[in-house]
FIVEXBA-681406 format. One record per residue (C-alpha): residue number from 1; residue in three letters; x, y, z. Coordinates in steps of 0.5 Angstrom, whole numbers. Layout:
<recs>
   resi   resn      xx      yy      zz
    NUM    Ala       X       Y       Z
...
</recs>
This chain:
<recs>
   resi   resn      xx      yy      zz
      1    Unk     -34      79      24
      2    Unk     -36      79      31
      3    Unk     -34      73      36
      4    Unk     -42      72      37
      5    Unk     -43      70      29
      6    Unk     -36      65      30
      7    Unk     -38      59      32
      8    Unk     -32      54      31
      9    Unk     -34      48      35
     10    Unk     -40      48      29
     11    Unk     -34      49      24
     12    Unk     -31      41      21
     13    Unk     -27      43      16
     14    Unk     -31      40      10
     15    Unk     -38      40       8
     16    Unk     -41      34       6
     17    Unk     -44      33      -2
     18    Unk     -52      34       1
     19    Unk     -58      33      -5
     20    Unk     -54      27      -7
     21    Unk     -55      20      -6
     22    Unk     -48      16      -8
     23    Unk     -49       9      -9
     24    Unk     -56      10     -11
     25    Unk     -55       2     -13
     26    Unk     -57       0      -6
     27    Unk     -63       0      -2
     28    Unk     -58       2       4
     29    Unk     -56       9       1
     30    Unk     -62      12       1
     31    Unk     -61      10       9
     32    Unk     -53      12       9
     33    Unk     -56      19       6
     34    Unk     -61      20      13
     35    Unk     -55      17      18
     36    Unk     -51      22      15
     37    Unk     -56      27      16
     38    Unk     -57      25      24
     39    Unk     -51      25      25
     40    Unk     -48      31      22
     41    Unk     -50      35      29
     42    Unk     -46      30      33
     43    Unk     -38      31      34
     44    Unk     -34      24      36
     45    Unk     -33      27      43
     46    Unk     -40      28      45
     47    Unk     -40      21      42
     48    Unk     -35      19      48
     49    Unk     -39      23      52
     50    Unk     -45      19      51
     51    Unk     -42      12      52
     52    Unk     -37      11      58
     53    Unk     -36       4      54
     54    Unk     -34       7      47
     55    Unk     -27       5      46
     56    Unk     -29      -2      48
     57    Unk     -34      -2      42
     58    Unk     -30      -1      37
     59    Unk     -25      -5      38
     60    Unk     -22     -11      34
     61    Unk     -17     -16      35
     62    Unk     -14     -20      30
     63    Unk      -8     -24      27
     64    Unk      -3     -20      33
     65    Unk      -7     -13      30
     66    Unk     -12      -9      34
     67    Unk     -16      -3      31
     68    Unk     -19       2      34
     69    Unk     -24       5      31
     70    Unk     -27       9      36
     71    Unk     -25      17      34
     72    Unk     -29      17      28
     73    Unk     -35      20      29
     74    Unk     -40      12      28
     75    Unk     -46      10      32
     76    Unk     -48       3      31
     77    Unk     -54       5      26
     78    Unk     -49       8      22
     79    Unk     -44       0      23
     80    Unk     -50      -4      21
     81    Unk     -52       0      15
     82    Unk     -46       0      13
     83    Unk     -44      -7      13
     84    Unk     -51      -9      10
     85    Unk     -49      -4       4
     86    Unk     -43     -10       4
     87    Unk     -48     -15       5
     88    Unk     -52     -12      -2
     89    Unk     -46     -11      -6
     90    Unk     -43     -19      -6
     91    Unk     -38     -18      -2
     92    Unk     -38     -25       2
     93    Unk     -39     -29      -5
     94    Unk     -34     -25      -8
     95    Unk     -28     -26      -3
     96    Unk     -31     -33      -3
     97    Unk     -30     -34     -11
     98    Unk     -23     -31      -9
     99    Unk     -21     -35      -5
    100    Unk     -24     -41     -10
    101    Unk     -20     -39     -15
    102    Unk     -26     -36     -20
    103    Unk     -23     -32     -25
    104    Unk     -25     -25     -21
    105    Unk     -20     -21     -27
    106    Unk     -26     -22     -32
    107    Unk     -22     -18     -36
    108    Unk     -16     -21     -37
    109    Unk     -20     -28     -35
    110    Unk     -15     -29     -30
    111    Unk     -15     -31     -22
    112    Unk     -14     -28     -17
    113    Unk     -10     -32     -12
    114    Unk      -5     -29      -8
    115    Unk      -9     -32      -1
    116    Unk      -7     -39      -4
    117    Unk       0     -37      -2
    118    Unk       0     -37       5
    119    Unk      -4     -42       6
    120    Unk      -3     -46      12
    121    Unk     -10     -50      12
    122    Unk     -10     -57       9
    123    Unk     -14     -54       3
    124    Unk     -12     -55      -4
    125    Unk     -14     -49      -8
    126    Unk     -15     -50     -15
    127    Unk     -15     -46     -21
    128    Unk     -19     -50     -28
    129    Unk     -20     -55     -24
    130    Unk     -13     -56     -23
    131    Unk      -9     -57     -16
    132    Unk      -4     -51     -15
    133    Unk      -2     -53      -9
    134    Unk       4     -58     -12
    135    Unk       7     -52     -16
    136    Unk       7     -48      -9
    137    Unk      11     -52      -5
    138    Unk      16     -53     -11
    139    Unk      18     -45     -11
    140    Unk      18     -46      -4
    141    Unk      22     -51      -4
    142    Unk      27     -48      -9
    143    Unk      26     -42      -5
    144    Unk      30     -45       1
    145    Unk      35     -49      -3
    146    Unk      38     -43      -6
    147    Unk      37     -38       1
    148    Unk      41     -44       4
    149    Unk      46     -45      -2
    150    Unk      47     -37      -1
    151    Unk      48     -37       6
    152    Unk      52     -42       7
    153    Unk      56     -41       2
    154    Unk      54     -46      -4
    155    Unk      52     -42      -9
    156    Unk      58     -37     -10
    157    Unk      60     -31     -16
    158    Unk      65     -34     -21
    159    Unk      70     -33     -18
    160    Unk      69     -38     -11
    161    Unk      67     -31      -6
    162    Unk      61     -31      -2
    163    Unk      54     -27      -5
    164    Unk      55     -20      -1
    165    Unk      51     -16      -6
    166    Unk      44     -18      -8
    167    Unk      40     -14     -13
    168    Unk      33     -14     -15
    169    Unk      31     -11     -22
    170    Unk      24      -9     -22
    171    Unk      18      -4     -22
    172    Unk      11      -3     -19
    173    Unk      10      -9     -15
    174    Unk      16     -13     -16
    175    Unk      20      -8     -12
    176    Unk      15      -3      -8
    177    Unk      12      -9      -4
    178    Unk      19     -13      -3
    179    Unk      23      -6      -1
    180    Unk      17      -4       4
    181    Unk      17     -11       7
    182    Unk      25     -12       7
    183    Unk      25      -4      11
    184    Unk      19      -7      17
    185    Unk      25     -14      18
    186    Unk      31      -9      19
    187    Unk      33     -13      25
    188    Unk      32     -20      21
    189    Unk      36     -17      16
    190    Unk      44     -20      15
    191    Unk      50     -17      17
    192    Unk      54     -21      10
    193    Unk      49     -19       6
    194    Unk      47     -11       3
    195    Unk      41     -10      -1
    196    Unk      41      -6      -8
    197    Unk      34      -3     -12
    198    Unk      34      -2     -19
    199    Unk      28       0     -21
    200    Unk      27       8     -24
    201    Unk      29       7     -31
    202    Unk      33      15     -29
    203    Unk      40      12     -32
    204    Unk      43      15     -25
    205    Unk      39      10     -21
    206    Unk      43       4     -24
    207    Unk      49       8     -24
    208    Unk      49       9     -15
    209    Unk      47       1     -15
    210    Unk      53      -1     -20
    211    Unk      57       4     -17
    212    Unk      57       0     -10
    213    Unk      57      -7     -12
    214    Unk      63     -12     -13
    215    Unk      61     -15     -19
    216    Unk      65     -22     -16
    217    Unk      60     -23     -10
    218    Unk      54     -20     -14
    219    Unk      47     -23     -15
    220    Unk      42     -20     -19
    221    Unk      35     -22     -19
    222    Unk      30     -20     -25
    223    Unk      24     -20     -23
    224    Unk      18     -18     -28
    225    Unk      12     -23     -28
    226    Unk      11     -22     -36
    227    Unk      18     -22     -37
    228    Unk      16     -15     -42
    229    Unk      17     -10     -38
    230    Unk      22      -4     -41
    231    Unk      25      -1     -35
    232    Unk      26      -8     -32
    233    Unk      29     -12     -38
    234    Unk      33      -5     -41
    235    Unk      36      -4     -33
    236    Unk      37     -12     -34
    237    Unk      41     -12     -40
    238    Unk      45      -5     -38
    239    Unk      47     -10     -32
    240    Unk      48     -16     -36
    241    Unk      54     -12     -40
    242    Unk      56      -8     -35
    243    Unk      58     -16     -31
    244    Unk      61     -18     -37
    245    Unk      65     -11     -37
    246    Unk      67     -13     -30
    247    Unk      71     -19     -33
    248    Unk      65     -24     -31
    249    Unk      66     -29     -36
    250    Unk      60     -30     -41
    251    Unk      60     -39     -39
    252    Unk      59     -35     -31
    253    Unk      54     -31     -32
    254    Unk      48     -36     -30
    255    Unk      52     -36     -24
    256    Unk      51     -29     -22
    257    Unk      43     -27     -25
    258    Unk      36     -31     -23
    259    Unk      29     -29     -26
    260    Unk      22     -30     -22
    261    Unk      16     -29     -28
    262    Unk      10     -33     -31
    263    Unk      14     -32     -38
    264    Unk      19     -38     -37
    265    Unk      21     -37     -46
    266    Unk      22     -30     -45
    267    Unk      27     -30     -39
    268    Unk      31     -37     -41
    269    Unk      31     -31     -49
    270    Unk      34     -26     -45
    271    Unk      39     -31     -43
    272    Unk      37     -33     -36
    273    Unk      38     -41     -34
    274    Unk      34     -45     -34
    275    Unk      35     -47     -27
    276    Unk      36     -40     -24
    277    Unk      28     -38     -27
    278    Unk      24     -38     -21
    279    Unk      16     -39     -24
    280    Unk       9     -36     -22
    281    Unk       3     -37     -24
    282    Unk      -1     -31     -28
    283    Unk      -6     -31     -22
    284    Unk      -2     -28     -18
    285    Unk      -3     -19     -19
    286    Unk       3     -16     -20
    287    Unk       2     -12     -13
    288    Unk       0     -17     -10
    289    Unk       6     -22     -12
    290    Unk      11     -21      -6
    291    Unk       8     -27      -3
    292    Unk      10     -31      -8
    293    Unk      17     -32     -12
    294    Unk      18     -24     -13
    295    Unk      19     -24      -6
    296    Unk      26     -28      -7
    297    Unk      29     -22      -4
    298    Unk      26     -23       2
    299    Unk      29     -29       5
    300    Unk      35     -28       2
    301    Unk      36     -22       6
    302    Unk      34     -24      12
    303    Unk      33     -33      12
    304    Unk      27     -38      10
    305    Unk      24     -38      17
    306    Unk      23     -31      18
    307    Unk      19     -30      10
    308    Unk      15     -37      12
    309    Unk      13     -33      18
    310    Unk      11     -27      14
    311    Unk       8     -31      10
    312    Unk       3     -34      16
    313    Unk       1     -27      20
    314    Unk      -1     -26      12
    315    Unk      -6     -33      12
    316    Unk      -8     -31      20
    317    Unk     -11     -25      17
    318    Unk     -14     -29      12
    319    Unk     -18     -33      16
    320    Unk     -19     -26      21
    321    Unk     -22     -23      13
    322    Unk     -25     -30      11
    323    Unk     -29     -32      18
    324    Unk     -31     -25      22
    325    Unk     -37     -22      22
    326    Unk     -38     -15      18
    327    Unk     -38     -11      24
    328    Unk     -32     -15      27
    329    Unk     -29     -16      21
    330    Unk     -23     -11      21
    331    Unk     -21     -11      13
    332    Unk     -28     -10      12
    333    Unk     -29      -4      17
    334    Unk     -23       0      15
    335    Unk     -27      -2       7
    336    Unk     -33       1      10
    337    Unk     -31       7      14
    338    Unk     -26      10       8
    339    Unk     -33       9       3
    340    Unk     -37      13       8
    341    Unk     -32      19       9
    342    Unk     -30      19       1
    343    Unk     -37      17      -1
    344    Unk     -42      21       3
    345    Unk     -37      25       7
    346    Unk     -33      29       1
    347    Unk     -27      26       3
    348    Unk     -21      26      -2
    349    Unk     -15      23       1
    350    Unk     -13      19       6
    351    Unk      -7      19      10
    352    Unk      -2      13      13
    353    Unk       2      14      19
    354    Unk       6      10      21
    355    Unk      10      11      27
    356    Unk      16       6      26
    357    Unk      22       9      21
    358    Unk      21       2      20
    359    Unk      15       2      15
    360    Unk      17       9      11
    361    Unk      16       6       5
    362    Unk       9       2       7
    363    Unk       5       8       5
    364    Unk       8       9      -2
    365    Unk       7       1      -3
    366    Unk      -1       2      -1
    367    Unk      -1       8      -6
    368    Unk       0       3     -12
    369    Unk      -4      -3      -8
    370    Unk      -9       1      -8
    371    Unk      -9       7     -13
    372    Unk      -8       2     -19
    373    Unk     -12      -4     -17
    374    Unk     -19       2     -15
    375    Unk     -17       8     -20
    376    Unk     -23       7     -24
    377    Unk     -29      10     -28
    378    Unk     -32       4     -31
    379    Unk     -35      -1     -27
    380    Unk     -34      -9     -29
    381    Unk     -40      -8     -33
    382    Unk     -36      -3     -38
    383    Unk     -42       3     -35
    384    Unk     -39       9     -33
    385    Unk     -40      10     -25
    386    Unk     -44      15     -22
    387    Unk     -39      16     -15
    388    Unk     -32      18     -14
    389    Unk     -27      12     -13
    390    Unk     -21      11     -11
    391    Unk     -18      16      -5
    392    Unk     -11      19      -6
    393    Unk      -7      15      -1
    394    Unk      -1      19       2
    395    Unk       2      19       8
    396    Unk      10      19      11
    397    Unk      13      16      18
    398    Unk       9      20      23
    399    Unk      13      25      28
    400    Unk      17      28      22
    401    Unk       9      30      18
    402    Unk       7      34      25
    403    Unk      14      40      23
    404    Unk      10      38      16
    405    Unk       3      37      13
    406    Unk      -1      36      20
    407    Unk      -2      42      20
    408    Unk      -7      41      15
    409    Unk     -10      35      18
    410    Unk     -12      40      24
    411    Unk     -13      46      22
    412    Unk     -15      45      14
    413    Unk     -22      46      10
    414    Unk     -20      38       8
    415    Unk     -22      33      11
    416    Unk     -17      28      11
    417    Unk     -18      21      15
    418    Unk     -12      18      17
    419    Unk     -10      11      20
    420    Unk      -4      11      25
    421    Unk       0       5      26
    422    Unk       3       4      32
    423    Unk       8      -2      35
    424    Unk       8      -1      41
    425    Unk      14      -4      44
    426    Unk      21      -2      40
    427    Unk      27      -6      37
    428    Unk      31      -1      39
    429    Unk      30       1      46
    430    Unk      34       7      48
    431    Unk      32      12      53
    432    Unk      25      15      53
    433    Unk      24      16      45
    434    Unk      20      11      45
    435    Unk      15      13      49
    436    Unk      16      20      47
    437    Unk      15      17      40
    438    Unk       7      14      42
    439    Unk       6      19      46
    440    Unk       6      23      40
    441    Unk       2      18      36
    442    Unk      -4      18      41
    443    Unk      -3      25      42
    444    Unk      -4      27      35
    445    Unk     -11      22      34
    446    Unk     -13      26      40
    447    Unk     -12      33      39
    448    Unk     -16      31      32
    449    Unk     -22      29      36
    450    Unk     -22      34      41
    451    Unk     -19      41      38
    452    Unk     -19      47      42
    453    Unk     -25      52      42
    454    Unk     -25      59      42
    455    Unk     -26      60      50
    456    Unk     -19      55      51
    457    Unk     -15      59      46
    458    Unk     -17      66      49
    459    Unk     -16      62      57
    460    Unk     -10      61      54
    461    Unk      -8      68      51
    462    Unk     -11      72      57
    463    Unk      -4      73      60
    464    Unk       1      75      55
    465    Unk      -2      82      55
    466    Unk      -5      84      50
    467    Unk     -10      88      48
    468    Unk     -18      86      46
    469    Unk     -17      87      38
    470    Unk     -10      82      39
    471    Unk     -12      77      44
    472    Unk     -20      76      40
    473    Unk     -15      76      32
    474    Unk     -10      70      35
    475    Unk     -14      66      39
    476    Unk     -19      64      33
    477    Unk     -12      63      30
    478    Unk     -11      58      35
    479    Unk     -17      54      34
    480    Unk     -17      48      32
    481    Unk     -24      45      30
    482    Unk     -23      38      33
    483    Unk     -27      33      30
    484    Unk     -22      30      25
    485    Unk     -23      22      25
    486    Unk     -17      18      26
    487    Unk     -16       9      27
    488    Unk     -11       7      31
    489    Unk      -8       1      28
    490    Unk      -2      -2      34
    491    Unk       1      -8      35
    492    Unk       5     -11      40
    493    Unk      12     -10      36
    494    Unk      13     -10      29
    495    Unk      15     -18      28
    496    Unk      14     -22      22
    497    Unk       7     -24      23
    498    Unk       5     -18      24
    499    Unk       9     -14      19
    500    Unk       5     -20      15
    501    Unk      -2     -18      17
    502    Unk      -1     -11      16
    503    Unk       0     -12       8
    504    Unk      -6     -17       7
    505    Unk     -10     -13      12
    506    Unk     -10      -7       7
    507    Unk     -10     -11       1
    508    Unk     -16     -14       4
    509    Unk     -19      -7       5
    510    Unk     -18      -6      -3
    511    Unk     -22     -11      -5
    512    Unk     -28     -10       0
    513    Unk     -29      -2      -4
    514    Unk     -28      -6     -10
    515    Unk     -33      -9      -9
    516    Unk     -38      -4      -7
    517    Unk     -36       2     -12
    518    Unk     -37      -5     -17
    519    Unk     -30      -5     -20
    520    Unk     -25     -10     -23
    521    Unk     -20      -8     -18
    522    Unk     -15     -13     -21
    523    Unk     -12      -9     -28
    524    Unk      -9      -3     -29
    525    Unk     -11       0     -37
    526    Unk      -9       8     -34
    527    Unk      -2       5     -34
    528    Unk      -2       1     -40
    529    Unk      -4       7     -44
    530    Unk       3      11     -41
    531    Unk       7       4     -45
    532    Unk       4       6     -51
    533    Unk       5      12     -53
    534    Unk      12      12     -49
    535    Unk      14       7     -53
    536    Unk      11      12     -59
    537    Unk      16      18     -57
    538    Unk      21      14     -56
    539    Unk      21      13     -64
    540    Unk      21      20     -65
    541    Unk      27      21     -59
    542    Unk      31      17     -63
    543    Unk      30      17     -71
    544    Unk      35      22     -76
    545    Unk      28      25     -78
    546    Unk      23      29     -74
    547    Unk      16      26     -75
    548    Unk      10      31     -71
    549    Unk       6      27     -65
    550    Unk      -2      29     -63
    551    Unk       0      35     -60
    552    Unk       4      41     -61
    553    Unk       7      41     -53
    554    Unk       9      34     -54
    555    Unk      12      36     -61
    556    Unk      16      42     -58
    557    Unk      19      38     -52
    558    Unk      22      33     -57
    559    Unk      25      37     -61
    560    Unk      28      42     -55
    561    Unk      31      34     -53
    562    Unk      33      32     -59
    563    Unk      36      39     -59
    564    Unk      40      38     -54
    565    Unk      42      31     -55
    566    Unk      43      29     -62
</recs>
């Protein structure tokens, strides 16, 4: 090929689906399709170079967070179509009815009410016409009663020790988001209390945990909205015997295991008190629980007032969702951004990277916030949907990814949008590693923009001494095609309101592209199916007699198990 025929700088890394017009439900689709056609000769840096004001204009501040949307490659034609797409799909009366207490999970015919959790407002939120308010207030109270019986040394083990050791046993969105949250209030976090997970059905996790704890000064916590889920009550049962083995006396064990869930009969059957059974109403969505009683974990590690102030940066963000201006609103813009990258850009993924070590765990709980509730193919109508849905979403704390997949980000055929969050003041000042660490963050977001053509990379191998065959061969290796979209999420510092914010403001993201790819963002059938036909091998793991399953693979691995075990 010769160099005149290489024309990185026209080169994205993607090639967009073309004759296609997704979303075709809307009037603003077909208009969407022409944006994407005016567009596709710009880059984001001639956009720069176009508008001295830019960076202003795409800015949004709220609840203590400020997104900067200017490094991707948007005009405001393309802005208001978009938002006008979320005008036709309903968005504002669907987050109204949300926030109203209307069953929006029309297929389990439930409410979707997490919001009413942290909200500070004189509202009153009802559900059936009931005012839920009322039993709020009595979960937190319990909350902080047994948060200060706890630390102040009220509550003890059975044998008159401090609780030193909190447990809690639970999976999916009674573990994922209370562990990412509990990893963003490190500083907050007690020095007299140590923080255990158990929440992979693997034996081997349970036995790290048990392995760590003394019994006398330990604290489970069995969280499990339905009270039925199997990792949890086996992980349960299997620490409940393991307490009693440890000599805890059976009339003490209440004093030793509490229970968040909506299924009060089937904890206070598995043996919990009553009085150590925390409950939440079924209109709180699993992955969107840690606001409400499955959150215990948190203000037991850290105190009341820091949960409390956890629970009001959420209900700021809230408001901001609530009130704002599609085009100024920032849950809505970072919706609409990933609907147009995914749906009219060909886009697959998308990455989260933070730059805190605190927020390592943040993006593995977006993956189930996201992936679980707009994994879909059917529509709230039951009609198969025409559009892809649901980006894998993936993502790692930030300088360790560059020695890693950055690469892929910036010199790759895919195109991987990519949201960076940024606290821009640290808890942990030492030297200049913080500003190095930001430095790195803003360098990444604009080496994604810019890039490097071919006459840099030739500049700037001009004087190492190679020959015209080498120097032309390694420079088109080092060019790096630039025009890569990226958001800046930061923050002044990672407080407990901003940590707050940061949760509900992705939360609030995944509802908008439900919204729009007509989706019941609420349940989860893919993952139910996986219980069955678990619950069917399981059987066939466990009986004398071997009985074939569906598929000749599956049969073969159950005998090489059972092989191996019986």
């Amino acid at each position: 090929m010769s160099s005149e025929n290489f024309k990185p700088s026209n080169f994205k890394g993607w090639e967009p689906a073309v004759n296609t017009t997704p979303l075709s439900q809307y009037a603003s689709a077909k208009i969407l399709a022409a944006h994407r056609d005016r567009l596709s000769s710009q880059t984001i840096s001639g956009l720069f170079a176009s508008d001295p004001r830019r960076a202003e204009t795409y800015l949004i501040s709220a609840a203590g967070l400020e997104l900067d949307f200017s490094k991707n490659a948007i005009d405001q034609p393309l802005l208001k179509t978009l938002a006008a797409m979320a005008g036709e799909a309903g968005v504002a009366e669907k987050r109204t009815a949300m926030v109203a207490g209307e069953k929006i999970n029309s297929s389990e015919n439930r409410a979707v009410f997490h919001t009413a959790l942290r909200d500070f407002t004189n509202s009153d939120p009802q559900v059936d016409g009931e005012s839920i308010k009322p039993g709020i207030e009595d979960v937190l109270q319990k909350i902080r009663i047994l948060t200060s019986n706890i630390h102040g040394g009220k509550w003890t083990g059975y044998s008159g020790k401090k609780i030193r050791h909190i447990i809690n046993i639970g999976v999916g969105g009674s573990f994922l988001g209370i562990k990412a949250v509990l990893d963003g209030l490190q500083p907050w976090q007690r020095d007299d209390i140590t923080t255990h997970y158990i929440a992979n059905i693997d034996p081997t996790e349970l036995h790290q945990v048990l392995t760590n704890i003394d019994a006398e000064t330990a604290l489970f916590i069995v969280a499990s909205k339905s009270f039925s889920t199997l990792e949890t009550k086996l992980n349960a049962t299997a620490a409940r015997s393991w307490m009693l083995e440890q000599g805890v006396p059976e009339q003490d064990i209440h004093r030793h295991f509490v229970a968040i869930s909506s299924n009060i009969s089937a904890a206070t059957a598995f043996g919990i008190a009553k009085d150590n059974i925390f409950p939440m109403g079924d209109w709180v969505g699993g992955r969107y629980s840690l606001w409400s009683a499955i959150g215990l974990m948190i203000p037991l590690a850290t105190s009341y007032a820091v949960f409390e102030r956890l629970l009001k940066g959420a209900g700021a963000m809230d408001q901001h969702f609530l009130t704002a201006p599609f085009t100024e609103n920032m849950p809505v813009v970072m919706a609409l951004l990933g609907i147009w990258h995914q749906n009219w850009l060909g886009a697959e993924s998308h990455a989260v990277i933070p730059y805190d070590s605190r927020l390592t765990t943040f993006p593995k709980h977006l993956q189930q916030m996201d992936m679980e509730s707009n994994g879909k193919t059917v529509t709230r109508d039951g009609e198969a949907v025409h559009y892809h849905t649901g980006a894998v979403i993936w993502g790692d704390v930030g300088t360790n990814g560059q020695h890693a997949y950055h690469q892929l980000f910036h010199q790759g055929s895919r195109l991987v949008p990519i949201d960076f969050i940024v606290p821009l003041q640290s808890c942990n000042p030492i030297g200049a590693q913080h500003r190095w660490l930001v430095a790195h963050a803003f360098a990444q977001s604009q080496a994604l923009m810019q890039g490097k053509n071919l006459e840099q990379a030739r500049a700037e191998l001009a004087n190492k001494g190679l020959n015209e065959s080498q120097l032309e061969s390694l420079a088109r290796q080092k060019v790096i095609p630039g025009n890569r979209p990226s958001n800046m999420l930061t923050m002044d510092r990672l407080t407990p309101e901003n940590l707050g914010a940061l949760v509900a403001l992705y939360e609030h993201k995944v509802f908008v592209q439900g919204i729009i790819w007509n989706l019941n963002s609420f349940d989860q059938w893919g993952v139910e199916l996986g219980k069955v036909l678990g619950n069917k091998i399981f059987d066939c793991l466990s009986e004398d007699a071997f009985s074939d399953v569906e598929d000749s693979s599956t049969n073969r691995l159950i005998k090489k198990f059972k092989l191996l075990n019986d």
